[in-house]
C-alpha positions in Angstrom: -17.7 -11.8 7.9 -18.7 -8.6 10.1 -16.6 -5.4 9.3 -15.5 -2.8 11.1 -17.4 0.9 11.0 -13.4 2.1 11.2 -12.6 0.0 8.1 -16.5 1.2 6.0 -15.0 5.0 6.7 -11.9 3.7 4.9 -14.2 2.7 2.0 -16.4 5.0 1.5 -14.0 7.4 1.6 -12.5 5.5 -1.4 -16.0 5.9 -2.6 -17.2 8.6 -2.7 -13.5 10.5 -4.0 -13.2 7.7 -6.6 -16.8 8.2 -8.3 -16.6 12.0 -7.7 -12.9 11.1 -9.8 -15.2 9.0 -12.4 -17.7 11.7 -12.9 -15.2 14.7 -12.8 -12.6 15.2 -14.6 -11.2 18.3 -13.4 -11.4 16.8 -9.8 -9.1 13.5 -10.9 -6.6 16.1 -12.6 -6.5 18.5 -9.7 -6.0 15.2 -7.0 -4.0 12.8 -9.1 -0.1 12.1 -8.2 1.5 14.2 -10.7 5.5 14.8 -10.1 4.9 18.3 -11.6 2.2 19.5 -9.6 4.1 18.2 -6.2 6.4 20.6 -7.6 4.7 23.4 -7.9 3.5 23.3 -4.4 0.4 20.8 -4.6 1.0 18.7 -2.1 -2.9 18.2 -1.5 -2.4 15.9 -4.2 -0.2 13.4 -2.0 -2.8 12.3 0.4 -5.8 12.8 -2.1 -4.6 11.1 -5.1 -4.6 7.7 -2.6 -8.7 7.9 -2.4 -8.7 8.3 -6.3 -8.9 5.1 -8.9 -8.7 5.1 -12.5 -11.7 2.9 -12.9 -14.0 0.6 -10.6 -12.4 -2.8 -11.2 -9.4 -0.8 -9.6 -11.6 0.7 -6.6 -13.1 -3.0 -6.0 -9.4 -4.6 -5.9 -8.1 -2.2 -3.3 -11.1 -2.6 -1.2 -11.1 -6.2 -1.3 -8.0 -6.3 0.1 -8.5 -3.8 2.8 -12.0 -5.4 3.7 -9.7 -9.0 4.1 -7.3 -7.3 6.5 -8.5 -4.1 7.7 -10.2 -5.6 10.6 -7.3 -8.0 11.7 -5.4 -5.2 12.2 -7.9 -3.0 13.9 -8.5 -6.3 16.4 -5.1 -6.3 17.1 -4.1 -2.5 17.3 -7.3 -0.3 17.7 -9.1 1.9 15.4 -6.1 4.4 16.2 -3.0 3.2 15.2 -5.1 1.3 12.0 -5.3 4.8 10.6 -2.1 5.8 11.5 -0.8 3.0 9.2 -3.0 3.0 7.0 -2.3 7.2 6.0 1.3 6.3 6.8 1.4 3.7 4.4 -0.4 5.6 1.7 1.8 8.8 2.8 5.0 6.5 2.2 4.0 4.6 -1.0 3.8 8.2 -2.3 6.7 9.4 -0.8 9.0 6.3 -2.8 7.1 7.2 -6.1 8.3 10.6 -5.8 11.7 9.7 -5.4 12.0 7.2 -7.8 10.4 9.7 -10.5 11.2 12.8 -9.5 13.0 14.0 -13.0 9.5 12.6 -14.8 7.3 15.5 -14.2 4.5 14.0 -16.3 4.4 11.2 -13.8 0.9 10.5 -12.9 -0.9 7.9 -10.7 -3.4 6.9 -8.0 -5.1 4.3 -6.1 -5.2 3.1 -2.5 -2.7 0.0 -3.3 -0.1 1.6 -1.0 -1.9 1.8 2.0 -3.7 -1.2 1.1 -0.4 -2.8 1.2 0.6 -1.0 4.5 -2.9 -2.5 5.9 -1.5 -6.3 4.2 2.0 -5.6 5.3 0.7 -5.1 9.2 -1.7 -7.9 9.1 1.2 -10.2 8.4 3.2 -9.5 11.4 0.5 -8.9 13.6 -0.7 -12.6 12.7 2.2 -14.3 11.5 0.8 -17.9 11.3 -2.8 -16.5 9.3 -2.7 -18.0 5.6 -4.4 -17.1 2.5 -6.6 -18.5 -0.4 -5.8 -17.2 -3.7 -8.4 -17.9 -6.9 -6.0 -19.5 -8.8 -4.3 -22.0 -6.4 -7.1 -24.2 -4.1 -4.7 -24.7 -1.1 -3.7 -22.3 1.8 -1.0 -20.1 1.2 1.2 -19.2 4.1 0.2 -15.0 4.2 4.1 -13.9 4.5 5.1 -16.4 1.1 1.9 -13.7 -0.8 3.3 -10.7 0.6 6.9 -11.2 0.1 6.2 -12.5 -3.1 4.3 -9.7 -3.6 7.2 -7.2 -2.8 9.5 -9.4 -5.0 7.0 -8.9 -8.0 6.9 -5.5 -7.4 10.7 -4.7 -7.5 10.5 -6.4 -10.7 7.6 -4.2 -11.8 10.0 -1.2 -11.0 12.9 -2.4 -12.9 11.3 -3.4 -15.9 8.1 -0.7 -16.0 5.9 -3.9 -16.7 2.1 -2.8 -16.9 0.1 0.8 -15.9 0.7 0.0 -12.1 2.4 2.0 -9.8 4.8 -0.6 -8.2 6.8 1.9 -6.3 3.5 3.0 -4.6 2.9 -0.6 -3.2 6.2 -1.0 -2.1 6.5 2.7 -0.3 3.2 1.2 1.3 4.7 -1.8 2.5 7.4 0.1 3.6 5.0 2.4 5.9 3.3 -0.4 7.2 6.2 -2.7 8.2 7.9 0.6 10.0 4.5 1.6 11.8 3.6 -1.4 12.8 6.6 -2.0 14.6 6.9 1.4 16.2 3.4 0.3 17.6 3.7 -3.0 18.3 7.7 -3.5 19.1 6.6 -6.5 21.0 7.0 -8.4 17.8 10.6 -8.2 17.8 10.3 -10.7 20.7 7.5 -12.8 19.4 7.9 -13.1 16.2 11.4 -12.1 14.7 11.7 -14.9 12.4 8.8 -13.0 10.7 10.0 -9.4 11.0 13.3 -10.7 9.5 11.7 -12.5 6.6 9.5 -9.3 5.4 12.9 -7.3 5.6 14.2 -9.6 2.4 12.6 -7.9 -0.2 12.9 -3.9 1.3 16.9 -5.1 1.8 16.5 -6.5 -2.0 15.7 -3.6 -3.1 18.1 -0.5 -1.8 20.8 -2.4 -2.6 19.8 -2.7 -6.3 18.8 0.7 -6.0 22.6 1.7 -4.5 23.7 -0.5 -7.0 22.0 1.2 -9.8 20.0 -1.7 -10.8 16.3 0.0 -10.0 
């Protein structure tokens, strides 16, 4: 399918920090999350660390997925408001990292999975009824059974630390893009409630656990 110049700046962004990361080490060091060096003042490395990957089977996930729903969302709210959530998103996934680890100063991480999953997040209640094919199971997939799924998976990522993967991240993205999108498009609360409601489960899910002392 065609894509968007809006959504290509996206990637090769991603690009050309992730291979400068690859080649550089310094560079990834300087850029990368790190708890510590928020702390100290670098908060460069908020927004930066999201156009770093730790390898390129990590760069080519995270584009895939914003290459499959960058452009429904820029069809539906302009080139505009796509990068507001989008750097929103990866701003918040960020954001909930830091204050799930903010006694772990060696925390480290990166990627674009947050905004990535702002960017999924938006798509979803901007297109409600649009389903999804996944590699492993040959029929349609309703798209808000993968992203709530997704969410749930990734509360249960947090609790139990499963795997190098910075669940908070996705969820703080999800987060940013379910907000923003309905700040720019409040119009949904009319159309498509049932929807808005449904992609609250999982963000309601998990402060409770969280005010529970269960996350």
């Amino acid at each position: 399918m065609d894509i968007s110049i809006y959504t290509l700046i996206i990637i090769a962004l991603n690009a050309l920090c992730s291979f400068k990361g690859f080649k550089d080490r310094s560079f990834f060091e300087t850029y990368k999350f790190n708890v510590g060096g928020i702390k100290r003042g670098e908060q460069l490395r908020m927004l930066v660390s999201g156009f770093l990957h730790v390898d390129l089977q990590h760069l080519l996930f995270n584009m895939f997925a914003l290459y499959i729903f960058g452009d429904i969302v820029i069809n539906s709210v302009g080139p505009f408001y796509f990068f507001l959530i989008y750097f929103g998103s990866l701003i918040s996934g960020n954001l909930l990292s830091y204050y799930f680890h903010k006694n772990e100063p060696y925390y480290s991480a990166v990627g674009a999975s947050g905004a990535a999953t702002g960017i999924l997040y938006a798509a979803i209640l901007l297109y409600p009824g649009m389903e999804l094919y996944l590699y492993f199971i040959p029929i349609p997939i309703p798209s808000y059974v993968v992203g709530v799924g997704y969410m749930l998976y990734s509360i249960y990522g947090m609790k139990s630390r499963v795997g190098n993967i910075g669940h908070d991240a996705h969820f703080g993205g999800a987060i940013g893009g379910y907000v923003l999108t309905l700040l720019i498009a409040p119009q949904v609360l009319e159309t498509h409630l049932w929807m808005v409601i449904v992609l609250a489960i999982p963000i309601v899910i998990l402060f409770v656990m969280h005010k529970n002392n269960k996350i």
